[in-house]
C-alpha positions as CSV (number, residue, x, y, z in Angstrom):
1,X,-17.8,-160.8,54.6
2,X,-16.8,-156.5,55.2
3,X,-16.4,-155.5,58.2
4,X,-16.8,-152.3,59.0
5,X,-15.4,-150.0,62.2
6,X,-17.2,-146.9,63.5
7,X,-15.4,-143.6,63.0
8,X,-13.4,-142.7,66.4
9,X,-13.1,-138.9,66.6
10,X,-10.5,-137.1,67.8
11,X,-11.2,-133.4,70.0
12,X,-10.0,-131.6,67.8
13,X,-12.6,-133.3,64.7
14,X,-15.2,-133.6,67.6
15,X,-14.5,-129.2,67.8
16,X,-14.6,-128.8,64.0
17,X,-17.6,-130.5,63.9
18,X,-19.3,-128.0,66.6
19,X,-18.0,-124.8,64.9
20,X,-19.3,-125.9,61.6
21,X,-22.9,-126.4,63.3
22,X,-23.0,-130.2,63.1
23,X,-24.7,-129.3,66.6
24,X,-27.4,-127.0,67.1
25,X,-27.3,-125.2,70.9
26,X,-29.7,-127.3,71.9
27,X,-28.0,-130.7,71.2
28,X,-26.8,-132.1,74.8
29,X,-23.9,-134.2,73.4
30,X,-20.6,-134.9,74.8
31,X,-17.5,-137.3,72.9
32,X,-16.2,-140.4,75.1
33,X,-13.8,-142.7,73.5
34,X,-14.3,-141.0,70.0
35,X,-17.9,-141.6,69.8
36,X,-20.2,-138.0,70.0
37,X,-22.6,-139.2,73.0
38,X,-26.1,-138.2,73.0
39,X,-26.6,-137.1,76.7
40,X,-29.9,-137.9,78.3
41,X,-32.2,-135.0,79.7
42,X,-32.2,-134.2,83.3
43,X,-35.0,-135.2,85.6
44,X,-36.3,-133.0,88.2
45,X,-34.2,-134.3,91.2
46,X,-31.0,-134.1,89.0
47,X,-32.0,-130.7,88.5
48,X,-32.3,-130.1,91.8
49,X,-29.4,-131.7,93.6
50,X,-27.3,-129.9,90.6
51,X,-28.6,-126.5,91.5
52,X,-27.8,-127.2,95.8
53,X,-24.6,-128.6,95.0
54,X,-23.5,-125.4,93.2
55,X,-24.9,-123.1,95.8
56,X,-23.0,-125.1,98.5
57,X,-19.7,-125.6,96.7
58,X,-19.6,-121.8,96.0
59,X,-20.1,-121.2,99.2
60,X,-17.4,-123.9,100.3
61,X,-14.7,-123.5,98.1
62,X,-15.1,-119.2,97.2
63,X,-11.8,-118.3,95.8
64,X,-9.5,-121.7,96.9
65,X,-10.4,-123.1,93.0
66,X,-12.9,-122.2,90.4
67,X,-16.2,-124.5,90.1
68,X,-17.2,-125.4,86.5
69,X,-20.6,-127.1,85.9
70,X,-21.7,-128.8,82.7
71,X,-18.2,-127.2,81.0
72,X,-16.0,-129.4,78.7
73,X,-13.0,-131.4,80.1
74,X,-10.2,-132.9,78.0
75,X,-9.4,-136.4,78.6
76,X,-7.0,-137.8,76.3
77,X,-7.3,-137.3,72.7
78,X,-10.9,-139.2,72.0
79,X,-12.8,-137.8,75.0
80,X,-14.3,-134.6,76.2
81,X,-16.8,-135.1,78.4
82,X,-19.2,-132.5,80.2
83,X,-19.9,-133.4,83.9
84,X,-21.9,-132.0,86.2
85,X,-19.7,-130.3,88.4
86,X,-15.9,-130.2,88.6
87,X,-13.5,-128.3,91.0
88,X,-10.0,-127.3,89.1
89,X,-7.3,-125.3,89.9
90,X,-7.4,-121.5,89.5
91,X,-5.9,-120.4,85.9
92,X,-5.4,-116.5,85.3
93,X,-7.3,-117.1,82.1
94,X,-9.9,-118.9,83.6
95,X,-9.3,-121.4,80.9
96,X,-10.0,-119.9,78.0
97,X,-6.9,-120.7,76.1
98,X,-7.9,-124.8,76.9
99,X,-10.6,-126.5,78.6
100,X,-9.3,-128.6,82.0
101,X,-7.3,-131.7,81.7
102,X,-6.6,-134.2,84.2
103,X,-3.4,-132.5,85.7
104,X,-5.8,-129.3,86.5
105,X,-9.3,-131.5,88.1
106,X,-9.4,-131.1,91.9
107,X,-12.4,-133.1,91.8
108,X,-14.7,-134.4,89.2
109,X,-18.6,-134.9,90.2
110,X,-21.5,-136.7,88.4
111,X,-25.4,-136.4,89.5
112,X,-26.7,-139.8,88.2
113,X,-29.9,-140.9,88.2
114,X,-30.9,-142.7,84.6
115,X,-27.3,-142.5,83.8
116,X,-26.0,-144.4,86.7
117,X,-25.1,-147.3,85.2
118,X,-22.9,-145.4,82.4
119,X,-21.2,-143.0,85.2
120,X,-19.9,-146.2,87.1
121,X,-19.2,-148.3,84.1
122,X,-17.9,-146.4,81.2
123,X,-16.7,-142.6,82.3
124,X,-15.3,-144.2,86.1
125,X,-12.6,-145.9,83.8
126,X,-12.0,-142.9,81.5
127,X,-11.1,-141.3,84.9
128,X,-9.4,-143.4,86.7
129,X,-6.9,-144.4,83.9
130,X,-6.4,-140.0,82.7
131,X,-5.4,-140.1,86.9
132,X,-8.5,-138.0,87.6
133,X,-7.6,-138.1,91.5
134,X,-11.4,-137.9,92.9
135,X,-14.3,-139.1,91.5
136,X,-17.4,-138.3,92.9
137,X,-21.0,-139.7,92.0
138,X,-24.3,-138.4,93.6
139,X,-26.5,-141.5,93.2
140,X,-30.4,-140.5,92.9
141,X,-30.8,-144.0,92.2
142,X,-30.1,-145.4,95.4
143,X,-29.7,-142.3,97.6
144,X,-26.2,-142.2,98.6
145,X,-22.9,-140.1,97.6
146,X,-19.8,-143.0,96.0
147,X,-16.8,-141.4,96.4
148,X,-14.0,-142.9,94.5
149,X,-9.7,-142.2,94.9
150,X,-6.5,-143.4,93.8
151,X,-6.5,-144.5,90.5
152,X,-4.9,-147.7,89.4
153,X,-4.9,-150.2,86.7
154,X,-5.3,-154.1,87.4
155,X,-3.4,-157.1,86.1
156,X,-5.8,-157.2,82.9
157,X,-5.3,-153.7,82.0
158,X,-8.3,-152.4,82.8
159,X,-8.7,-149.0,85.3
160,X,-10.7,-148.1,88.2
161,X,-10.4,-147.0,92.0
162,X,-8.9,-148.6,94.7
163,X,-10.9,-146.7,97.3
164,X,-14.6,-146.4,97.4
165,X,-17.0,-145.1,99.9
166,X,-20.6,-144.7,101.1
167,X,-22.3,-141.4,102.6
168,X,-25.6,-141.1,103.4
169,X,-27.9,-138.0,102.1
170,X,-27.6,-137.1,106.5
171,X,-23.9,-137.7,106.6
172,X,-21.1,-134.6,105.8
173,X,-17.7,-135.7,103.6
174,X,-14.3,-134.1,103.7
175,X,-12.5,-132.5,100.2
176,X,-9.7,-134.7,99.6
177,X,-8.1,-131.2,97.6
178,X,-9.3,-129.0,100.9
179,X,-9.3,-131.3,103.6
180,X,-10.4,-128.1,106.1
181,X,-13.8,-128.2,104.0
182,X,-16.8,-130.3,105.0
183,X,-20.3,-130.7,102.7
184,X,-22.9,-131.9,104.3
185,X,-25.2,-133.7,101.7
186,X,-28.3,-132.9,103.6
187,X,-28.0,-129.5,102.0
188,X,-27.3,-130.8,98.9
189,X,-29.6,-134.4,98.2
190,X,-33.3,-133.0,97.0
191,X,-35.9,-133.3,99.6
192,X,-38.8,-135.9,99.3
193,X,-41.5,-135.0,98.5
194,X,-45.2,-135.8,101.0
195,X,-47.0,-138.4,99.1
C-alpha cells in the first residue's frame, strides 16, 4: 500500500510560484495551511456590504491605522490569506517591505456568505492560535455581525475564542483597538431588496 502526502507550501514557495506566473491576475487564490486555496467568487450582497464597510471604516478610522482590503497577511509560515478587510497599525512604508503579520492586525474582518462555514471553521483557528486579537465576521447567511476576542487554546490543543458576540444589521459595535469609535451596521449590511 503507498501512501502519499499532499505538498504543504511554504510563503515563500507559495511567492515563487506567483512571480513565476503559476497564477494569472485573475486567479482569486489565497495559501492556508500550505495548501493554495481556490477562493470563491463574490455574490452581489458580498459585494455590497464590502464596498459600505470600506466607505464607513475610512471614514471611522482616517489616519488612527491604515485599512487594507483583499491584501495578503502572513500567518505563520504555511498561510497567507487575503481577507476582506483588515485594520493594522500604521507602518512608514505602508508595508511594502512585508505584508502584515499578527503582531501588526488591529482587527481582522471576513464578509461570508457561501464561505461561511470555512470562515468559522478553518481560518477562525488559523487566527485565534497566530493571536490575531479580533476577529470579525459579517454573516450574509444569517444576517448578523460574530465578533470574536481573546484567543486561547483548549485542553486538546485545538484554538479558538473565548468571547463571541451577536449584533444585529440595526445595532452599532465598539472597536476593541479604538474604543472611542462606534459602526453602526445599518450603514454597512446591504439593503433588501422589494420583492
Amino acid at each position: 500500500m503507498t501512501i502519499t502526502t499532499a505538498k504543504r507550501f511554504t510563503i515563500a514557495e507559495y511567492d515563487r510560484l506567483a512571480k513565476l506566473g503559476f497564477f494569472s491576475e485573475d486567479d482569486r487564490v489565497e495559501l492556508i495551511n500550505g495548501q493554495i486555496i481556490l477562493m470563491v467568487s463574490k455574490g452581489k450582497p458580498h459585494s455590497v456590504c464590502e464596498t459600505r464597510l470600506a466607505r464607513e471604516l475610512y471614514k471611522l478610522v482616517g489616519e488612527r491605522a491604515t485599512l487594507r482590503g483583499q491584501q495578503p497577511i502572513i500567518i505563520r509560515e504555511y498561510s497567507e490569506p487575503e481577507p476582506d478587510s483588515v485594520i493594522v497599525k500604521n507602518r512608514e512604508d505602508d508595508y511594502l517591505s512585508t505584508h502584515p503579520h499578527p503582531d501588526d492586525i488591529l482587527l481582522l474582518i471576513e464578509i461570508s456568505d457561501s464561505s461561511l462555514k470555512y470562515d468559522q471553521e478553518v481560518k477562525l483557528p488559523i487566527y485565534a492560535e497566530a493571536g490575531v486579537s479580533d476577529y470579525w465576521i459579517f454573516n450574509l447567511v444569517d444576517n448578523c455581525l460574530e465578533c470574536y476576542n481573546e484567543p486561547y487554546q483548549d485542553l486538546q490543543g485545538k484554538f479558538g475564542y473565548r468571547r463571541k458576540f451577536i449584533f444585529l444589521p440595526n445595532e452599532s459595535v465598539n472597536f476593541s483597538c479604538f474604543p472611542d469609535l462606534s459602526l453602526d451596521l445599518s450603514k454597512v449590511f446591504p439593503k433588501k431588496l422589494p420583492e
